[in-house]
LOKOL-707328 format. One record per atom (N, C-alpha, C, O): residue number from 1; residue in three letters; chain; atom name; x, y, z. Coordinates in steps of 0.2 Angstrom, whole numbers, plus 2048, in hexadecimal, padded with zeros to 3 digits. Layout:
# LOKOL-707328
+-----+--------+--------+-------+-----+-----+-----+
: num : residu : chaine : atome :   X :   Y :   Z :
+-----+--------+--------+-------+-----+-----+-----+
: NUM :    Ala :      A :    CA :   X :   Y :   Z :
...
+-----+--------+--------+-------+-----+-----+-----+
# end
This chain:
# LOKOL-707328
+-----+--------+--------+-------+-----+-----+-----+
: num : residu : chaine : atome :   X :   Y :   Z :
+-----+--------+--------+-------+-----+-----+-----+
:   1 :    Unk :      A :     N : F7D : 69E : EB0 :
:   1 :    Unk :      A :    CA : F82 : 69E : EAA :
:   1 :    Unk :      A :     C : F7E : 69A : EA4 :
:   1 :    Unk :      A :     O : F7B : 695 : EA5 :
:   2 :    Unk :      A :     N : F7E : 69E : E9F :
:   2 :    Unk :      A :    CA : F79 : 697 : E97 :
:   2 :    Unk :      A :     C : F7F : 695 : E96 :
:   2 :    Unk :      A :     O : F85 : 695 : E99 :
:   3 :    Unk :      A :     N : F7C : 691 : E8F :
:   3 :    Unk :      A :    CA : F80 : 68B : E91 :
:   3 :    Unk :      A :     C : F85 : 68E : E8B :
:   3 :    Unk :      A :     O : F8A : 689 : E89 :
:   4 :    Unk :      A :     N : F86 : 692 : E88 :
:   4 :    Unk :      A :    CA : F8A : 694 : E82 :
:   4 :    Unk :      A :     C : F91 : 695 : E86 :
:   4 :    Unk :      A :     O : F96 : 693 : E83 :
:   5 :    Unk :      A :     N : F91 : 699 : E8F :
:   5 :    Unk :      A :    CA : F94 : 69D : E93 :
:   5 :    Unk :      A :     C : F98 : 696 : E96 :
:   5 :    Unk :      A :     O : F9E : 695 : E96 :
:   6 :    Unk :      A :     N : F94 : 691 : E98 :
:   6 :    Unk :      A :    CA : F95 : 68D : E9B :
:   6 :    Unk :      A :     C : F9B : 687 : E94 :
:   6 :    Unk :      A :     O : FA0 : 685 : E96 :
:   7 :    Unk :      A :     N : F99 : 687 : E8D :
:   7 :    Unk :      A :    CA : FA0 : 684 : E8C :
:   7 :    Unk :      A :     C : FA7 : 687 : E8A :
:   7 :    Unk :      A :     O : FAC : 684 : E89 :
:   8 :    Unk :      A :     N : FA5 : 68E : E89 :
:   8 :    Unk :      A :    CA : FAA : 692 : E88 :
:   8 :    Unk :      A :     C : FAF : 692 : E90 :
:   8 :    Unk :      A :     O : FB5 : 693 : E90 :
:   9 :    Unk :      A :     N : FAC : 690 : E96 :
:   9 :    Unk :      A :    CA : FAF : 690 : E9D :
:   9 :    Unk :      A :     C : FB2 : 68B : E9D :
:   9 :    Unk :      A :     O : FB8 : 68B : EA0 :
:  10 :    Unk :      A :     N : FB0 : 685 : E9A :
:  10 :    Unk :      A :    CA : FB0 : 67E : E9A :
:  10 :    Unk :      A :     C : FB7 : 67D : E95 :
:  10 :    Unk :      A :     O : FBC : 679 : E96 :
:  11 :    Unk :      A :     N : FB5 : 683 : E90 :
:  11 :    Unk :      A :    CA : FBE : 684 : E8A :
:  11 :    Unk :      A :     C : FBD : 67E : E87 :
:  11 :    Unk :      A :     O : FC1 : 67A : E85 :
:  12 :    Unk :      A :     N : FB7 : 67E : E85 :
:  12 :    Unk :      A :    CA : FB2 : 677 : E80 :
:  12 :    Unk :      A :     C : FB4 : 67C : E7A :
:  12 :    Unk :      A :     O : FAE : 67F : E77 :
:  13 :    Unk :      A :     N : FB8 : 67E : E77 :
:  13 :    Unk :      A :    CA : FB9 : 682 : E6E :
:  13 :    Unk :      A :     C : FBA : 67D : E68 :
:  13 :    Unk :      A :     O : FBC : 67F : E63 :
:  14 :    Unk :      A :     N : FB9 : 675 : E6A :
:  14 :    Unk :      A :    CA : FB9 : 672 : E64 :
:  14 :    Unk :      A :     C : FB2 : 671 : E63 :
:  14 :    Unk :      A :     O : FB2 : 66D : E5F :
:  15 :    Unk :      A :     N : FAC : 672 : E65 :
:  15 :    Unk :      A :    CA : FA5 : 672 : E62 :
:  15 :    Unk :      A :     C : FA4 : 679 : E5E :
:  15 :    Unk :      A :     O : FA7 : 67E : E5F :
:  16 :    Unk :      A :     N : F9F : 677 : E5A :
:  16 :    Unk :      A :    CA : F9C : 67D : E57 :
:  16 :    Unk :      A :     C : F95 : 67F : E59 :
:  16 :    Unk :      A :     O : F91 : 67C : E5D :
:  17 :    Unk :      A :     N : F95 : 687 : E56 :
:  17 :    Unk :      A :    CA : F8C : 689 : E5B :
:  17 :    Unk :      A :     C : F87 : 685 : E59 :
:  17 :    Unk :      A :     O : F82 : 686 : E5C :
:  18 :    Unk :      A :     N : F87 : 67F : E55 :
:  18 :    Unk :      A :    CA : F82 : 679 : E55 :
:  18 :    Unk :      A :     C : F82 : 675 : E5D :
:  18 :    Unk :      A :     O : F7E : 672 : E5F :
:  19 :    Unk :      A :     N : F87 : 676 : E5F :
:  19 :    Unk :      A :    CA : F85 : 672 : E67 :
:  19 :    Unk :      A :     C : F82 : 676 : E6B :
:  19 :    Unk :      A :     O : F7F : 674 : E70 :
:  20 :    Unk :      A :     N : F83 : 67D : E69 :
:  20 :    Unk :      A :    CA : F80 : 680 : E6F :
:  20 :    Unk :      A :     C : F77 : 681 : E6D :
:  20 :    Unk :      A :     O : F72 : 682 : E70 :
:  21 :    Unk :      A :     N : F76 : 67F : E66 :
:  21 :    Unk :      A :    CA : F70 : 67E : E64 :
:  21 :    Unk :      A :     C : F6C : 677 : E69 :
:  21 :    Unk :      A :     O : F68 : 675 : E6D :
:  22 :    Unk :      A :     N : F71 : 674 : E66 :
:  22 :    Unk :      A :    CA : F6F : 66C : E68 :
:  22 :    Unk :      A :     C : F6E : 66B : E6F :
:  22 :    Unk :      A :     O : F69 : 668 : E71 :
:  23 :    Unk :      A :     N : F73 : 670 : E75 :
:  23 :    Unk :      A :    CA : F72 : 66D : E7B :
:  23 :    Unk :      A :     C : F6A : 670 : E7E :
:  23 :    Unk :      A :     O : F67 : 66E : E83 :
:  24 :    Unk :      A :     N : F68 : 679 : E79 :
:  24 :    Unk :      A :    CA : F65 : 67A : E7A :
:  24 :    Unk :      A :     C : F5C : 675 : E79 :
:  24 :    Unk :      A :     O : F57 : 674 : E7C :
:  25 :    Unk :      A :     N : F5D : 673 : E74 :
:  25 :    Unk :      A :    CA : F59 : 671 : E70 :
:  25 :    Unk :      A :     C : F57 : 668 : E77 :
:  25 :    Unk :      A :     O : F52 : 665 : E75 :
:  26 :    Unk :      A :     N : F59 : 667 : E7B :
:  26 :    Unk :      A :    CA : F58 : 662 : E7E :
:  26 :    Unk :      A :     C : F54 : 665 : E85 :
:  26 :    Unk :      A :     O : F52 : 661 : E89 :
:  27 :    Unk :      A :     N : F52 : 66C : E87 :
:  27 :    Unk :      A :    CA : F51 : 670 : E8A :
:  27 :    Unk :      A :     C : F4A : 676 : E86 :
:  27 :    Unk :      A :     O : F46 : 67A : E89 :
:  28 :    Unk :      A :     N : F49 : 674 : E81 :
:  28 :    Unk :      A :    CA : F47 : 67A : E7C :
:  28 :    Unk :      A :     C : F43 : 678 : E76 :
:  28 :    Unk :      A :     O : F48 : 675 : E72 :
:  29 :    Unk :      A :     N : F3F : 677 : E73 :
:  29 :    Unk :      A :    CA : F3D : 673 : E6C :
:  29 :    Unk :      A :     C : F40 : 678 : E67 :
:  29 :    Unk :      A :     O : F43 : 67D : E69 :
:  30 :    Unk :      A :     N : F41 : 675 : E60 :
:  30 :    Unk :      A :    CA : F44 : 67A : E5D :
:  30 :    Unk :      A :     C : F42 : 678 : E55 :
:  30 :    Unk :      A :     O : F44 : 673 : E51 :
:  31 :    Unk :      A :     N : F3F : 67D : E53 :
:  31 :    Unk :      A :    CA : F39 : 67D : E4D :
:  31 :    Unk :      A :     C : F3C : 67D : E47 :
:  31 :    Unk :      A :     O : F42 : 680 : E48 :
:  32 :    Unk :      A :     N : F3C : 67C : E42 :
:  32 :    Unk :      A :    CA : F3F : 67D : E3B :
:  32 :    Unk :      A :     C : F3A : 683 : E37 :
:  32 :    Unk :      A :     O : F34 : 684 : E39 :
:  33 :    Unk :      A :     N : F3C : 685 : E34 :
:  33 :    Unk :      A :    CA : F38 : 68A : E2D :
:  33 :    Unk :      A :     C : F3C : 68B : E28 :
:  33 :    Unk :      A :     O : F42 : 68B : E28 :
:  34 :    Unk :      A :     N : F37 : 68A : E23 :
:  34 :    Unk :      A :    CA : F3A : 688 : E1D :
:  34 :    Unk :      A :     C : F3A : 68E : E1B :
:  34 :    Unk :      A :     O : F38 : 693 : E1E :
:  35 :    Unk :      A :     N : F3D : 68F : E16 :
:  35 :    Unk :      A :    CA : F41 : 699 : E15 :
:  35 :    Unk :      A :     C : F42 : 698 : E0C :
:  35 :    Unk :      A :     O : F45 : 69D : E09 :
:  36 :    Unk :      A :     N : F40 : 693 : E09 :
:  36 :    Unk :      A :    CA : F3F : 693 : E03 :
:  36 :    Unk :      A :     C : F3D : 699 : DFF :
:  36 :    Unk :      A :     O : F37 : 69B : E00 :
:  37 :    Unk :      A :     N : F40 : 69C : DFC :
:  37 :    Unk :      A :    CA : F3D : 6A2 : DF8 :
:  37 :    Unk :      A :     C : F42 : 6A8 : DFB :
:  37 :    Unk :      A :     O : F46 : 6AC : DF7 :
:  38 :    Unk :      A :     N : F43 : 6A8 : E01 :
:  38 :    Unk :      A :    CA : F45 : 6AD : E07 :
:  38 :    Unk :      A :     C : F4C : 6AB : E06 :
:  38 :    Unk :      A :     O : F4F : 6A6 : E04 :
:  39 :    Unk :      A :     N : F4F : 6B2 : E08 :
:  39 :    Unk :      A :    CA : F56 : 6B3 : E06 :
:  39 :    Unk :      A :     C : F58 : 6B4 : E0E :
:  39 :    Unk :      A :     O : F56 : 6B9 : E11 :
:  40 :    Unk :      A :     N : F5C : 6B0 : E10 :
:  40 :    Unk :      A :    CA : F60 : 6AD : E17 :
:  40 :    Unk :      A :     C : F69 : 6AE : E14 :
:  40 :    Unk :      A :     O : F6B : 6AF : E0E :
:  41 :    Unk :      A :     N : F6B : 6AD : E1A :
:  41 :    Unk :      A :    CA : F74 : 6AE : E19 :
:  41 :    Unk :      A :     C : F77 : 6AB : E1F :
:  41 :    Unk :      A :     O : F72 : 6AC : E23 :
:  42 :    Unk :      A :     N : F7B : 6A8 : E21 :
:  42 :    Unk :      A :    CA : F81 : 6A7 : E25 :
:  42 :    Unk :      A :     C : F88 : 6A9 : E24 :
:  42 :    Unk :      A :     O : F8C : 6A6 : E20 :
:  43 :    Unk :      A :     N : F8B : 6AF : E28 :
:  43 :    Unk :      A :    CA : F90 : 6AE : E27 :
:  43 :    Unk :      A :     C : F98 : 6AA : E28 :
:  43 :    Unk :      A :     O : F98 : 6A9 : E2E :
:  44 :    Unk :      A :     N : F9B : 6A9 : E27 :
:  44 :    Unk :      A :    CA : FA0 : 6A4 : E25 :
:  44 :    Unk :      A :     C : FA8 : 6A7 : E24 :
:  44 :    Unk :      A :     O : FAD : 6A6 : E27 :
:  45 :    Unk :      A :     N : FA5 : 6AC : E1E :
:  45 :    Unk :      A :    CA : FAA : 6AE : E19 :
:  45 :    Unk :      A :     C : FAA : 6B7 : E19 :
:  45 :    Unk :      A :     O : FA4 : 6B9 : E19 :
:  46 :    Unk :      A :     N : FAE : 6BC : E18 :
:  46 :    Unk :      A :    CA : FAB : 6C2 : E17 :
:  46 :    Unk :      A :     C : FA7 : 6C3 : E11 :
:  46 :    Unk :      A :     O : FA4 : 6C8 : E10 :
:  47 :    Unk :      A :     N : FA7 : 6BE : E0D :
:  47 :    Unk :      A :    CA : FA4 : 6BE : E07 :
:  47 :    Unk :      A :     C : F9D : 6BD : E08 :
:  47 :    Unk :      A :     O : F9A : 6C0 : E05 :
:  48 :    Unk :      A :     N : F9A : 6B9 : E0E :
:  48 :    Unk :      A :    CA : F95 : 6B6 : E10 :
:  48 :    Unk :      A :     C : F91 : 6C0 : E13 :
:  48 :    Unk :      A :     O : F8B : 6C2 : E12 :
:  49 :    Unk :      A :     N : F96 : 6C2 : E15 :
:  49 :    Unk :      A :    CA : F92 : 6C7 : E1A :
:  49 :    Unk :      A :     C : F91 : 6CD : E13 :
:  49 :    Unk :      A :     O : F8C : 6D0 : E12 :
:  50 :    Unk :      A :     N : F98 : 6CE : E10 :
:  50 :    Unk :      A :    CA : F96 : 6D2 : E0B :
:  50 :    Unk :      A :     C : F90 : 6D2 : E06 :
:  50 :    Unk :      A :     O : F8D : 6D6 : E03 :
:  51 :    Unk :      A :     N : F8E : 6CC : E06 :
:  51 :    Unk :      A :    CA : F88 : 6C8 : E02 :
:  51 :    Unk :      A :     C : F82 : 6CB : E04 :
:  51 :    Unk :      A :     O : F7D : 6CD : E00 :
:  52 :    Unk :      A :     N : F81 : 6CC : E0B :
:  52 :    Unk :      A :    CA : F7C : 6CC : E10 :
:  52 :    Unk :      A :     C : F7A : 6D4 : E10 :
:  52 :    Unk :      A :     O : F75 : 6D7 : E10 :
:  53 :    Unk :      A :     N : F81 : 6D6 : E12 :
:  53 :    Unk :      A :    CA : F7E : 6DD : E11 :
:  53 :    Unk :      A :     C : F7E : 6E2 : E0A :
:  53 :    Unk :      A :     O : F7C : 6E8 : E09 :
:  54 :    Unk :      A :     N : F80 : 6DD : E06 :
:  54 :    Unk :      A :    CA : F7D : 6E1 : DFF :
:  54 :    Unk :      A :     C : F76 : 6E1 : DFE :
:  54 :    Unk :      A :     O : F72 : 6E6 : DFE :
:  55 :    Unk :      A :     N : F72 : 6D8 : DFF :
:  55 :    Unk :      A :    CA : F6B : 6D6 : E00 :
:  55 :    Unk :      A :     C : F67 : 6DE : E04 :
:  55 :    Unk :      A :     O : F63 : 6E1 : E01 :
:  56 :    Unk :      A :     N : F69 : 6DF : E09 :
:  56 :    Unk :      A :    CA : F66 : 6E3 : E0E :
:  56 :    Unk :      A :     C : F67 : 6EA : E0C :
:  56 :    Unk :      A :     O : F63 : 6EE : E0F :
:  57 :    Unk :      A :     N : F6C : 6ED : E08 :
:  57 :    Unk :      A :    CA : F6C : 6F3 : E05 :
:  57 :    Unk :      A :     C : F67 : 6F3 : DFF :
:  57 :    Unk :      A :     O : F64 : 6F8 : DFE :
:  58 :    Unk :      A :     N : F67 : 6EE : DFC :
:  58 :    Unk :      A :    CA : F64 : 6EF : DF9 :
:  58 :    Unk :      A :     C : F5D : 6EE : DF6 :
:  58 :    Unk :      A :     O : F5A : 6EE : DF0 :
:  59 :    Unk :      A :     N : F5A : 6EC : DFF :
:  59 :    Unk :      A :    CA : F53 : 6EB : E00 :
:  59 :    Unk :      A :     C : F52 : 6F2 : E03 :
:  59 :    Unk :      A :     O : F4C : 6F5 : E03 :
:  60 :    Unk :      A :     N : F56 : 6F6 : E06 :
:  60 :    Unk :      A :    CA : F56 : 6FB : E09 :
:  60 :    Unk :      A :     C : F55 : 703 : E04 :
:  60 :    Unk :      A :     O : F53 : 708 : E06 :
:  61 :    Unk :      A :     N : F58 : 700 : DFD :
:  61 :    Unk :      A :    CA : F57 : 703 : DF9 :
:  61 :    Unk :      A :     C : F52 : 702 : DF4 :
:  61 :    Unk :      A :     O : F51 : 706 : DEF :
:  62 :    Unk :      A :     N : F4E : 6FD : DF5 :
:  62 :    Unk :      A :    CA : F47 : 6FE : DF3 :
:  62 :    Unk :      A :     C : F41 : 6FE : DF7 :
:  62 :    Unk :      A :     O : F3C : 6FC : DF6 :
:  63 :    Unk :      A :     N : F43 : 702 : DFC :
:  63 :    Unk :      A :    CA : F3D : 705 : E01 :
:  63 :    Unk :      A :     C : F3C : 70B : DFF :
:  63 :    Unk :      A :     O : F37 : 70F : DFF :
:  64 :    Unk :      A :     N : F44 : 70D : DFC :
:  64 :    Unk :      A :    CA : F43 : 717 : DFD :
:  64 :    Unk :      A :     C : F41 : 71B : DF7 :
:  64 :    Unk :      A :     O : F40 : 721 : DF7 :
+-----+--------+--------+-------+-----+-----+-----+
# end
């Protein structure tokens, strides 16, 4: 079982995916990249996704 499996069994729902980063990261190194210039997203909000896939249509539409 990982360990994502394992606090959802545990019915650990007050942490966020930062602990499942975290517990991995004591098991795992875990590298940073700078992404300055570079267009990244999280979503959050449907605004956030709406955001995301506009970005992506319309890299999409500068290929063709």
């Amino acid at each position: 079982m990982n360990r994502l499996e394992k606090l959802v069994e545990d019915e650990v729902y007050h942490l966020w995916w930062e602990n499942v980063l975290y517990e991995h990261s004591k098991q795992y190194p875990v590298y940073a990249l700078d992404v300055d210039g570079m267009f990244w997203g999280e979503v959050d909000y449907i605004e956030d996704y709406e955001r995301i896939v506009n970005y992506l249509e319309s890299k999409k539409e500068e290929k063709h």
